[in-house]
N, C-alpha and C positions, 0 to 999 in steps of 0.2 A: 331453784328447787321446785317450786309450786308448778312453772312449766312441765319440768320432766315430769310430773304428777298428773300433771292435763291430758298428758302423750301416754302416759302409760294408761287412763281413764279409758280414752279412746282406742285404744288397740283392745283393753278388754273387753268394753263395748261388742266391739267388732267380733271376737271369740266366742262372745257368748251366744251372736247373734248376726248372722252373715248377709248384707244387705247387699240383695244383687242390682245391680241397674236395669232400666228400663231396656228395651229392646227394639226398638223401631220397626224393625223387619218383622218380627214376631208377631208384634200387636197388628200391622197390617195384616197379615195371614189370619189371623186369629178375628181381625172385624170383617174379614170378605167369607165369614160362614154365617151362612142364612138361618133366621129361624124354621125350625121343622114346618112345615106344611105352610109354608109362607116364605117363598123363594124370592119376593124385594122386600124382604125386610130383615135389616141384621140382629143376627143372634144376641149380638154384643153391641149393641148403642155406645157404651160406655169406651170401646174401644176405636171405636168410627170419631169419638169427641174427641179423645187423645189426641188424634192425628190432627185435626182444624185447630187446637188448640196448640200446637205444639213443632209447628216448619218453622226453621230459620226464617232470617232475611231473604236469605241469600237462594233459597227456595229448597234448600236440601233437611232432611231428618237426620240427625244425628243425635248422640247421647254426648259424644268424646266434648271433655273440659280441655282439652290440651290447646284448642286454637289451632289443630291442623288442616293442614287443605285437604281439598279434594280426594278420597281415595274410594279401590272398590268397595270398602265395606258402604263407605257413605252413598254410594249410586247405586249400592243394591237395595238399602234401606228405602233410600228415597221411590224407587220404581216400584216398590209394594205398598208403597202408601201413596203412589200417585194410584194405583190398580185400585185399593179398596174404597179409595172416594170415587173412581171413576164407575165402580160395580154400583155403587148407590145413588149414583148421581147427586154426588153432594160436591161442594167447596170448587167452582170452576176456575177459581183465580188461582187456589192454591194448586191446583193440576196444573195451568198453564207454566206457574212459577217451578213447579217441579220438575216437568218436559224442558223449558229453557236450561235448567240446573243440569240436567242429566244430558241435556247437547252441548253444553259448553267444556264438559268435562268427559266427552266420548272416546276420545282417545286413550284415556284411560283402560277403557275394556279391552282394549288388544294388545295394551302394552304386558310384553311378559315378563319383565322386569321387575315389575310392581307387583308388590305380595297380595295376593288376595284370599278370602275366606274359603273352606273346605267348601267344594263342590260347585264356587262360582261359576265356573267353565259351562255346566249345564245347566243352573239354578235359572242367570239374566239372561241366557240369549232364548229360555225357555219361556220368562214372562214377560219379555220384549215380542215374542213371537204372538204375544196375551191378549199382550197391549195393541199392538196393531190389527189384532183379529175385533177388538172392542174399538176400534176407531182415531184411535190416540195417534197424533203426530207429531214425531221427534222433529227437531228443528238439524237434523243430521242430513249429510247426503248418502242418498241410497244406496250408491254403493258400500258406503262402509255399516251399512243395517244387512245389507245382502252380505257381506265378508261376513259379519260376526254369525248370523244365521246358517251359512256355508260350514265353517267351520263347528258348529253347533250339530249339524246332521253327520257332519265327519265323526266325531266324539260319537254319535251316537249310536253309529255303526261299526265304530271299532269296539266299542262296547257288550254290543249285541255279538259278538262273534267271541266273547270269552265265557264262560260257563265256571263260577264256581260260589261257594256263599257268599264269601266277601266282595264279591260283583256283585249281585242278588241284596245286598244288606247298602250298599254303598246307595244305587240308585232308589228304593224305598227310603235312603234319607234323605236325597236330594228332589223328592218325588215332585214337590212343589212346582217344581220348575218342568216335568213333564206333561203332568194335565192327564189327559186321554193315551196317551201314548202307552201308560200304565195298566196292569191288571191291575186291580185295587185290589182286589181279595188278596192277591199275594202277595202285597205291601202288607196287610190287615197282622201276616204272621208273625211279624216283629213286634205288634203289640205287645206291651208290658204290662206289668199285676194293675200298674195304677194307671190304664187305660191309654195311655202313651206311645206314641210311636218316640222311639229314642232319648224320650224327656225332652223331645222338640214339641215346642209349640207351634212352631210354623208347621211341621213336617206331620202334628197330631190334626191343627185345623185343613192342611190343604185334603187330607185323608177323610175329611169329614164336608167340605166339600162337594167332594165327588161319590162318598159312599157312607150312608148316616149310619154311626153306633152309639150306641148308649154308652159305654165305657170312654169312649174318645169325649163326648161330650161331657161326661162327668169330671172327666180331668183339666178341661178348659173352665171348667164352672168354676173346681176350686178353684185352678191357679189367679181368674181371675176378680174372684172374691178375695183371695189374698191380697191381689197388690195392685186393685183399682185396674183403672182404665189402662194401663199401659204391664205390659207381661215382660217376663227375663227371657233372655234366649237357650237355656237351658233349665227344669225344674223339674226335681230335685236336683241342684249342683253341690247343697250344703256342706254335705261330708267330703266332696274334694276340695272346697273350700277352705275348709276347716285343715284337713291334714294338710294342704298345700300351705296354711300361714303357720299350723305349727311346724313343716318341713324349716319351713323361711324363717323363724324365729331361731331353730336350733342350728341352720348353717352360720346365721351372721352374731352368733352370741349371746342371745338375750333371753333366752325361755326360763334362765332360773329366775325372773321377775313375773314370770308369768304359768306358774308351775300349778297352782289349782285351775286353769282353764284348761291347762292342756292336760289335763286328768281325767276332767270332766269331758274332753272332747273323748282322746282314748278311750274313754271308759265306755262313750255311744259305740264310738266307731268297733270297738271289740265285741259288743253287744249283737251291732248290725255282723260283723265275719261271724260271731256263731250261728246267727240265723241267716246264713247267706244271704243278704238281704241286697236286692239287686243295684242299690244304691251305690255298694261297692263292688260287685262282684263282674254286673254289666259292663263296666268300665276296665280296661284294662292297667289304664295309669293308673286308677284311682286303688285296685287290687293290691296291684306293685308297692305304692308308696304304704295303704294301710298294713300290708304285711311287715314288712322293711320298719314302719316309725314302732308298732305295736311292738315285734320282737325285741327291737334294740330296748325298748322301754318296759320289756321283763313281762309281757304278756303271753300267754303261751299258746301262739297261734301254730298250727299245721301247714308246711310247704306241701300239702297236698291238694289243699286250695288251688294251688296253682295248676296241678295236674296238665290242668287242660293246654298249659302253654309251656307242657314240657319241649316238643316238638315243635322247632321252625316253621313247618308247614300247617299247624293250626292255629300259629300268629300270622300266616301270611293271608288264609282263611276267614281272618276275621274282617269285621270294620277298619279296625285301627290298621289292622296289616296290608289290607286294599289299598289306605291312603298313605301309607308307608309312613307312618307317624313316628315320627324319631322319638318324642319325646316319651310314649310307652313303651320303646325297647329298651331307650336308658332307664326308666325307671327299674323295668325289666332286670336288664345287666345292674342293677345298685341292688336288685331285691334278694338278686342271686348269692352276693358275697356273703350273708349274713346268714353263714350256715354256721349249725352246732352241732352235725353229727355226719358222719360219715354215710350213714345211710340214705342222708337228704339228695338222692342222684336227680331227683327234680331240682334240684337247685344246679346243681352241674351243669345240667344240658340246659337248661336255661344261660344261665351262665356263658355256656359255649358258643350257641346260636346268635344271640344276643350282643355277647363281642364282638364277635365276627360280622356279623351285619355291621353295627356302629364304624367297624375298622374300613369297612367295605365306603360306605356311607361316606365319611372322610376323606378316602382316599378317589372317592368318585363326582357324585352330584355335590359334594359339599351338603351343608348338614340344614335344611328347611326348619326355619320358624325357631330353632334356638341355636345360643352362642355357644360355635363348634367349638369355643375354649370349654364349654361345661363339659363334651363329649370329649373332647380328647384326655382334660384333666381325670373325668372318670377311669378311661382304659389304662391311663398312664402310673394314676395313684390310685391303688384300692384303699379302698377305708380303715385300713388298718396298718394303710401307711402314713397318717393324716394325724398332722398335728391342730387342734382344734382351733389355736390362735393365727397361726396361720391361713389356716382356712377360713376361719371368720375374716380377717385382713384381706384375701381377696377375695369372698363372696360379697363382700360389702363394698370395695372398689366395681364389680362388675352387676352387681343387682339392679335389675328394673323397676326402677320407680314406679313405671309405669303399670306394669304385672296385668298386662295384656292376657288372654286367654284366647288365641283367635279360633272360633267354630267355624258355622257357616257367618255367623257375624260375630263383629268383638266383642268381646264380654270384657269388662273391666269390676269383674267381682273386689278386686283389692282395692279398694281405694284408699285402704288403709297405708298400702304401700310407703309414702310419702316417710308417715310417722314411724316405721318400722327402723328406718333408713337411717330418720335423725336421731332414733334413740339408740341403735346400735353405732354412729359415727361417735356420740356425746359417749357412751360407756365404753367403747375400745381409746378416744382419747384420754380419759383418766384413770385407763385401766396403765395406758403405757407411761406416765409420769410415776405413776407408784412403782412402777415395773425398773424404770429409771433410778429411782432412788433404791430400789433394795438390793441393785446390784452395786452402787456407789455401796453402801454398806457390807456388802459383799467383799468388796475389793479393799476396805479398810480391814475387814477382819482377817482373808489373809496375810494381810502387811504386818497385822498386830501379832499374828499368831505364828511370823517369819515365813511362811509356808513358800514363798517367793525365793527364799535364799537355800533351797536346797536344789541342789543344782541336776539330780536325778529322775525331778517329778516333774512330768507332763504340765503345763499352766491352764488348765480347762475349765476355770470361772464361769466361763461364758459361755461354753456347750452346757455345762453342767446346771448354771439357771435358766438355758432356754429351753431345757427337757423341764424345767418345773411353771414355768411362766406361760409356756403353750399350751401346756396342757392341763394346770391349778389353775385356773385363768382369773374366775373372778377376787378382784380388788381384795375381799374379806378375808382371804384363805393365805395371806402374807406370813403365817406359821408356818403353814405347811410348806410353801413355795421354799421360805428362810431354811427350814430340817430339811429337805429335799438337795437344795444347795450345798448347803455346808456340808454333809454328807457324802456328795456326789464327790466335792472336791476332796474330802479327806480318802475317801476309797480309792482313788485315783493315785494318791498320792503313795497310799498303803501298797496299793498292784505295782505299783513303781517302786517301792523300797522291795519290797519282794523277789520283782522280776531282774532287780540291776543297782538299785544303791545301796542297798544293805549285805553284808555278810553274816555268815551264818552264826557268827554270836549276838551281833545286833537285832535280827531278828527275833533268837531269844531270849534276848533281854526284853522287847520290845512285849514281846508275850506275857514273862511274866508279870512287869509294872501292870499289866492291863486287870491280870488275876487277883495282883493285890489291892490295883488302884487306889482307894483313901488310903490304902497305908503304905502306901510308897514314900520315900524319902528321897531329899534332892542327891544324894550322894549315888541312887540306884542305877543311873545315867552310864552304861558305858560306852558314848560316845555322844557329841554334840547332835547329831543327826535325830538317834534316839529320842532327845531331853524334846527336839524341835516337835518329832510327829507323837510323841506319847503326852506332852503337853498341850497341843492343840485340840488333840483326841481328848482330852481329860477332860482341859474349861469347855469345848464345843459341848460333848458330851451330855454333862450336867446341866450346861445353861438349858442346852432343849430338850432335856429331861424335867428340869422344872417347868416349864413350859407347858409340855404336855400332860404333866399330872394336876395341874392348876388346871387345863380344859377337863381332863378325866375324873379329876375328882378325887383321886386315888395316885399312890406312888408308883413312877412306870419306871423311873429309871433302873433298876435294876436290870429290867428285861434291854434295855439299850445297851446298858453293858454286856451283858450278856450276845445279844445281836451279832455284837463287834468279836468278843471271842470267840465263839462260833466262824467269823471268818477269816479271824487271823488262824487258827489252828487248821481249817481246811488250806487255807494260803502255805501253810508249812509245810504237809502233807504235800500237793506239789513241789515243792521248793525241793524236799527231799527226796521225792522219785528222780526228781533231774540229776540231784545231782548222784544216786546210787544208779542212774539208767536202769531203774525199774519201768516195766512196760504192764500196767496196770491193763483190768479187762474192761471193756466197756462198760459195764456194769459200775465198776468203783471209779471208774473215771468222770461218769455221770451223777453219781450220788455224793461224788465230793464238788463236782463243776458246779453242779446246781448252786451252791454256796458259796466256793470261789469266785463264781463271775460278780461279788460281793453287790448285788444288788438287795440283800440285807438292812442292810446302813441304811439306805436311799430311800425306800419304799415304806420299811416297817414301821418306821420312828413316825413317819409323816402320818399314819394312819390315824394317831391319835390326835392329828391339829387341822382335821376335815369337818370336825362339828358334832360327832355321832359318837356314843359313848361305846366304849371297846373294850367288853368285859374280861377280868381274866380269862374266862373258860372259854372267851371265846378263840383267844393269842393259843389256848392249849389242842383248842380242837383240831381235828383230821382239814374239817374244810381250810383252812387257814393255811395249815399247811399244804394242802392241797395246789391252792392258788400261788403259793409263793414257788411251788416245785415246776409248776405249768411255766409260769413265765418265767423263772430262770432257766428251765430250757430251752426255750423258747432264744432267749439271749444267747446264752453258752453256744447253742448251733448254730446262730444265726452269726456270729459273731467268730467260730472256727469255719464255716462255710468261708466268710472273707478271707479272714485270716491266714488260710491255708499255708499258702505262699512261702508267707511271712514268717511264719511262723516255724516252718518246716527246713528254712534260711537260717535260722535262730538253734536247730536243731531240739524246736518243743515238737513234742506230739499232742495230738489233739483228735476228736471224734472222726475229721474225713479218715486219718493215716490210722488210727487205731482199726478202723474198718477193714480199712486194707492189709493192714499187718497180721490180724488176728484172721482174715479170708485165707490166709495160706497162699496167697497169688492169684485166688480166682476171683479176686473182685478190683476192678479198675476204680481208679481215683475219681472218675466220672460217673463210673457206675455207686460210689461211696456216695458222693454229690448229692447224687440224685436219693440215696435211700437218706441220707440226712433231711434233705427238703420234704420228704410224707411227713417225716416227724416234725419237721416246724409245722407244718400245715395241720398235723393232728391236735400237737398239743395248744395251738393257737385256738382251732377249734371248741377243742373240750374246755378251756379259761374261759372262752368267750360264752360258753354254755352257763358255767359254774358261776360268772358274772352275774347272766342275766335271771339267773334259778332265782324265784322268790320264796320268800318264809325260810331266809338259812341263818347260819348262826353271825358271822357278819353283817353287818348291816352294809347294805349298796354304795354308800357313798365311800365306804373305804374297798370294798370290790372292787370300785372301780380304776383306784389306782396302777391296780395289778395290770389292771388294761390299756390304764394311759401309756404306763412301763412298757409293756408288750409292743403297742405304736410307736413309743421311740426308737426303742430297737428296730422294729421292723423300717424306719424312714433312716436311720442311723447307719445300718448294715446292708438297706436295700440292693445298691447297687455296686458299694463297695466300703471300705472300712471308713465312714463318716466321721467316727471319734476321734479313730489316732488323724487325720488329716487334719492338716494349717487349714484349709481353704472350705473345703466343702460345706460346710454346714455354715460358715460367714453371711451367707446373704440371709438366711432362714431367723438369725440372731438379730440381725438390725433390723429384718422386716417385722419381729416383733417388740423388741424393744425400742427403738431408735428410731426409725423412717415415720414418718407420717401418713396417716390414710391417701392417696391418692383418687379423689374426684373425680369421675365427667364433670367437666364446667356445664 
């Protein structure tokens, strides 16, 4: 226990306070700027010590703990800080040890196999060209100093012959590596409020260099007052830092341990979008994700922000879209989904562009610098197909420990990584033992309650607690998960007596025992079947009736019974149009479906064993009902969309055929299809809106059930009818209950 305490210390450490690493490459750049009016001698002493203080054995500079070999980042490093001791003539041995380091690992630079940092291509064969104009000699054979050089002027004139921003933006960040080659005044235009060329330090000293300003120098003053002799390779990266660990925290499980930092972070990072404050806005990824984590977490930001990247062609215009950065169009394409209103058409076209690139991307070059399972699981599941245990279960199978950031050189800001990993492996395995046991409990209580021996109802245990266990997930909330369950399965059972084991006196018998309930007598039973689901419904009932008025404080079961009559008498009202062949209008067909597709039972009861007190007026008010009318439309269409078929086989009607039937013949069954799907998409929309409204009469944490609901549905009926199928949903069940995390060794 006192471990996990240690782990959890250190992660919030880290939240409160993002500690970047040293940057090799950086600080060289940053010690080869001279003081003003004194051209041998450095601005930065302190950053010239770094470097002597600070070469491997083995002669190379690097920051990486991992014990890797050789790589470009590590030979671009080393070649900037053989360059700033060779500008001062300092450290002879450490230059020699540098030069051998960076000849024995030459072949490296042409191999293009090998990933290398943004802009490498023209950064080192530019200060190879530096280096050898300063006297330095590689232990290399000249031809392959002439190949990389060659290929260097080639880049440089296929360069020069395209004309747009994001060319113009690209080489002012790689400028370091051109020298003279540069107009420096037109580098100077990229400067930012806080003196910067791109929040590069390399890219603000080479520019300072070659053309002295006051604001460029003032920004190398703080950054290197802040953090000594040795600089980050990005400054300010904080606020991507930050959303990136609270991103990382919410995909693998773990943020409600860590819910006043990530508040506190929100609550900057919302501070910084209303002041557009370039921190976030300069950044494309960092835009994407602040919009996307802010909104979902009930902050009311503007997709107008976005404006600028409504249109494909002013991401392909930018930095990010020069270097064809995947990981800002996904963020892009995930910012898009997370629309509340119809009118958000900047989310659309984002949205559009953004897919279709990624699809493109995939289908072509394959997907640079991240795991094209993240991309293609994007396009394939939108977020609101996504069951959150699930997803936790394989973000944690494929997460990078490592949490690399590669720029022009690797940033390894996470290094918290490590701990993130073990405390989400330690809380998803004793989330799935508990998970284990309340389904054993599960399966005893249908045994107890007969619910097994009626030969007419579907046996869905197991669907029915992995909609509560995916997505009630943590440990504490085993009420809720239990009323969720039990529920699930009793309503199952009910649409099954309805639709084919009950006759039409059984069912009202079934009704009335329900109206009388305490005063029902054993003799009221007309027939075994009855005694089976109106007894189970009774003791379930009450048990989690008391339950939930022990959390509440207050007596709730009435309102459960109540709940349950409400859906058996809508259940009758179908029961009896089928069997009088009444063809009801869309209108009554919807305002009884909404409550027939009895997600009542499942949803409401649970509301009260989330933690959050749930006042009468609140069960009375519009909002409430509001949310529970949204997502069971939401169901009812999504679930007659499948259906169709099947159902039309059965000789039920249902919203596609009432469409068509009440069209008069001018509306096709495909064209019905299609006007059913605006409306999942609308009402999906306006729930997810009414979720995230702050200051309503609900309280969030029961909101959001309405929404986990909505996600099953929508993973449940995505592709076709999930529930009624033996198979489909099987692996999704043992992946959460059952299977074990699987590892990289």
């Amino acid at each position: 226990m006192q471990h996990r305490k240690d782990r959890e210390a250190r992660i919030r450490k880290q939240l409160r306070k993002v500690e970047l690493p040293p940057s090799p490459y950086d600080t060289a750049w940053v010690a080869m700027v001279p003081l003003r009016g004194s051209p041998h001698t450095p601005c930065f002493p302190q950053c010239v010590e770094w470097i002597l203080q600070n070469q491997h054995e083995n002669g190379s500079w690097d920051i990486n703990d991992f014990g890797s070999s050789a790589n470009k980042n590590v030979l671009l490093s080393t070649l900037a800080c053989v360059l700033a001791l060779e500008k001062w003539n300092l450290g002879q041995e450490h230059i020699r040890k540098g030069l051998h380091f960076i000849g024995r690992h030459f072949s490296l630079v042409m191999d293009e196999e090998i990933a290398a940092p943004t802009g490498f291509n023209m950064i080192f064969p530019g200060m190879l060209s530096l280096a050898i104009g300063a006297g330095l000699q590689f232990p290399v054979r000249q031809t392959d100093i002439d190949g990389i050089l060659h290929q260097w002027e080639m880049e440089l004139k296929r360069q020069a012959g395209q004309k747009s921003y994001g060319r113009e933006a690209y080489m002012a960040y790689v400028s370091e590596g051109l020298g003279n080659l540069l107009d420096w005044n037109e580098v100077m235009k990229f400067q930012r409020k806080n003196g910067s060329l791109f929040n590069s330090p390399s890219t603000t000293a080479a520019a300072l260099v070659h053309n002295y300003d006051d604001k460029a120098l003032d920004y190398l003053n703080m950054i290197v007052s802040k953090f000594g002799g040795a600089v980050p390779t990005v400054y300010p990266l904080n606020m991507h830092c930050k959303l990136s660990m609270v991103d990382s925290l919410e995909k693998i499980g773990i943020s409600r341990h860590f819910s006043s930092e990530i508040e506190g972070i929100l609550d900057m990072a919302y501070s910084f979008w209303l002041q557009r404050d370039e921190e976030i806005m300069m950044d494309v990824a960092t835009c994407a994700m602040a919009f996307r984590l802010l909104r979902m977490n009930g902050y009311d930001v503007s997709s107008d922000e976005l404006s600028h990247l409504a249109e494909a062609s002013n991401f392909h215009n930018s930095l990010q879209g020069y270097l064809s950065d995947t990981k800002s169009v996904l963020e892009l394409y995930k910012a898009s989904k997370v629309c509340v209103s119809e009118h958000e058409l900047i989310l659309d076209n984002i949205g559009n562009w953004s897919g279709s690139l990624l699809s493109e991307k995939l289908c072509s070059e394959g997907v640079q610098g991240l795991p094209i399972l993240e991309v293609e699981y994007a396009l394939k599941f939108p977020f609101y197909t996504t069951l959150e245990r699930l997803d936790h279960k394989r973000n944690i199978e494929h997460f990078d420990a490592r949490g690399s950031h590669i720029l022009k050189t690797e940033c390894l800001p996470y290094g918290i990584n490590q701990e993130l990993l073990a405390l989400a492996v330690e809380d998803f395995t004793f989330s799935q033992s508990i998970y284990q046991d309340e389904l054993l409990h599960l399966d005893r209580w249908v045994k107890e309650n007969r619910l097994d021996q009626l030969q007419f109802a579907r046996q869905k245990l197991t669907y029915c607690y992995l909609s509560a266990a995916a997505t009630i997930f943590p440990p504490e909330l085993s009420d809720a998960r239990i009323s969720w369950a039990k529920n699930g399965v009793l309503t199952t059972v009910v649409d099954d007596f309805f639709d084919v084991g009950g006759s039409k006196e059984e069912l009202e018998n079934l009704i009335a025992l329900v109206e009388k309930w305490d005063e029902h007598h054993k003799d009221d039973f007309c027939s075994e079947q009855v005694r089976i689901v109106f007894c189970a419904l009774y003791t379930t009932v009450n048990q989690l009736g008391s339950i939930a008025s022990a959390v509440q404080n207050r007596d709730v079961k009435n309102h459960l019974i109540e709940i349950w009559l409400h859906l058996l008498r809508s259940m009758m009202t179908e029961a009896e149009w089928q069997r009088s062949q009444y063809v009801p209008t869309m209108e009554e067909y919807m305002t009884n479906g909404v409550v027939s597709f009895a997600l009542g039972p499942i949803v409401l009861p649970a509301l009260y064993c989330v933690g959050e007190k749930l006042l009468g007026s609140a069960v009375k008010n519009q909002e409430y009902s509001e949310l529970f009318r949204l997502m069971s439309t939401c169901g009812r269409l999504l679930n007659d969309s499948q259906g169709f078929e099947r159902e039309g086989s059965e000789g039920k009607l249902n919203s596609v055929s009432l469409l068509v039937l009440h069209s008069g013949g001018s509306m096709s069954v495909e064209a019905a299809k299609n006007a059913i799907q605006k409306s999942i998409v609308a009402s999906r929309r306006d729930l997810l809106r009414l979720v995230l409204k702050e200051g309503t009469v609900v309280p969030r944490a029961c909101k959001e059930l309405f929404w986990k609901m909505c996600k099953i549905l929508h993973l449940f009926y995505f592709r076709t009818d999930g529930f009624s199928s033996p198979k489909e949903m099987a692996s999704a069940v043992n992946a959460v209950i059952n299977e074990p995390l699987k590892l990289p060794s």
